[in-house]
LUMDO-911742 format. One line per field, with one value per atom (N, C-alpha, C): x, y, z; residue number from 1; atom name. Coordinates in steps of 0.001 Angstrom, whole numbers, plus 500000, padded with zeros to 6 digits. Layout:
N
c1	c(X	...)
c2	c(Y	...)
c3	c(Z	...)
k	c(NUM	...)
a	c(CA	...)
REM end
This chain:
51
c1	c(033704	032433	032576	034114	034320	034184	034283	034613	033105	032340	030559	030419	030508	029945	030335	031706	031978	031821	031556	031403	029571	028929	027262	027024	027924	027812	028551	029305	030074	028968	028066	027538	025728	025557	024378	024518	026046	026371	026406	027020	026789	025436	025778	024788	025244	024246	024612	024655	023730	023803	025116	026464	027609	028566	027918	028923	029289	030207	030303	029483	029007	028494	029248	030451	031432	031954	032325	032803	031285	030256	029345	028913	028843	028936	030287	031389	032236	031791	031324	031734	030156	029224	028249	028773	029640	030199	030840	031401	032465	031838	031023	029478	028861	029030	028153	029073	030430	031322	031771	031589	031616	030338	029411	028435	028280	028863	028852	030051	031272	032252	031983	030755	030311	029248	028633	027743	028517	029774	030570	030584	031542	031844	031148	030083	028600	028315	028176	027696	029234	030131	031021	031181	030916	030742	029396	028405	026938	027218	028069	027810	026954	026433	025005	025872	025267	025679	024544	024814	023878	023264	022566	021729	022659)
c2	c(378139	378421	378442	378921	378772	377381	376782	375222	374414	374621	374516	374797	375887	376731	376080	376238	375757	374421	373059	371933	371923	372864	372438	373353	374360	374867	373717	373088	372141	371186	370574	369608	369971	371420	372096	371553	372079	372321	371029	369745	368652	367539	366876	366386	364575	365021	363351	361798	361979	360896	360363	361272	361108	360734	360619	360604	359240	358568	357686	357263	356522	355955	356242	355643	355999	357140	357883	359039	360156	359744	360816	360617	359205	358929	359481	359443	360129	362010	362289	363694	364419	363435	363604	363323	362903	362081	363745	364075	365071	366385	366730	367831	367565	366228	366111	366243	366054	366616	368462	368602	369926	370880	370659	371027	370927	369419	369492	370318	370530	371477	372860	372954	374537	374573	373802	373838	374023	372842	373660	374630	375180	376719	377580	377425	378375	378119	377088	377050	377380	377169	377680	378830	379745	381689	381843	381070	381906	380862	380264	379676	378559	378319	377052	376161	375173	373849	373251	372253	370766	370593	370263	370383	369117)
c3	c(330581	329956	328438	328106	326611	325819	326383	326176	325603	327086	326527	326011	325520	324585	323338	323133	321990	321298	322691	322362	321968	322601	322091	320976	320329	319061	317894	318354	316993	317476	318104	318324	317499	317434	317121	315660	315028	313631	312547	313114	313277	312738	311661	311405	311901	312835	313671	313210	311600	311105	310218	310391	309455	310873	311904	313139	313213	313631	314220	315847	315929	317564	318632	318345	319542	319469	318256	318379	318986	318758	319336	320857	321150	322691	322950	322690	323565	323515	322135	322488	323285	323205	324393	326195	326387	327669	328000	327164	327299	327859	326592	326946	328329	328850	330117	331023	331205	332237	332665	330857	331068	331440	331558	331908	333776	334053	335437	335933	335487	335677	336142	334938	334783	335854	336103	337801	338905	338969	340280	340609	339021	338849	339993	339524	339696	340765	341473	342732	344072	343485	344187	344282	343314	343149	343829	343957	344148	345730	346241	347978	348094	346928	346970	347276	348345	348578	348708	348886	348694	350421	350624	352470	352803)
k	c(1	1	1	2	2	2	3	3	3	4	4	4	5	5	5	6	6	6	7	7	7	8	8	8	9	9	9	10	10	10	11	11	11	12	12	12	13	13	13	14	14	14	15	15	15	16	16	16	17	17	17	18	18	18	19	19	19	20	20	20	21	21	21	22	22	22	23	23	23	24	24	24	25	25	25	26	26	26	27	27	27	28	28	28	29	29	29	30	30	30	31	31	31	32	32	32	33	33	33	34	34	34	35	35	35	36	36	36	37	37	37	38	38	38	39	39	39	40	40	40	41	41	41	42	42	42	43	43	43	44	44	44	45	45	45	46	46	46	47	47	47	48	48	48	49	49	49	50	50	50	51	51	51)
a	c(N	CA	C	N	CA	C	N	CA	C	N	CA	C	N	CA	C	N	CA	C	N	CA	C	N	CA	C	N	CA	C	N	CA	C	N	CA	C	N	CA	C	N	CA	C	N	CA	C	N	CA	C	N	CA	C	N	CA	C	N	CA	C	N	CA	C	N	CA	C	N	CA	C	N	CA	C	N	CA	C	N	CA	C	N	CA	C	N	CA	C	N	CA	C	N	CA	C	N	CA	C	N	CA	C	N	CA	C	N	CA	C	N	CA	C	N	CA	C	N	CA	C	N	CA	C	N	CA	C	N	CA	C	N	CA	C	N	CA	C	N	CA	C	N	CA	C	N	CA	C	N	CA	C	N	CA	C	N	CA	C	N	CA	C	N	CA	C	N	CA	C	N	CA	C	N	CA	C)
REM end
């Protein structure tokens, strides 16, 4: 959870127009794995599964 956190606060801070393309598609790619990581997480502690 530390990780999200910390990747959508450097991403908040970030002024996207000094980014590179590829360097911001990757560090969006990254944000989107960790985000699905952090759903497992969660649905593996709270029992939710998929029907």
């Amino acid at each position: 959870m530390v990780e999200l956190s910390t990747a959508i606060d450097h991403l908040a801070t970030e002024d996207v127009s000094e980014v590179p393309r590829l360097q911001l598609v990757e560090q969006l790619i990254e944000l989107h794995w960790q985000m699905a990581r952090l759903q497992a997480q969660i649905a593996r502690r709270t029992g939710v599964r998929l029907p």
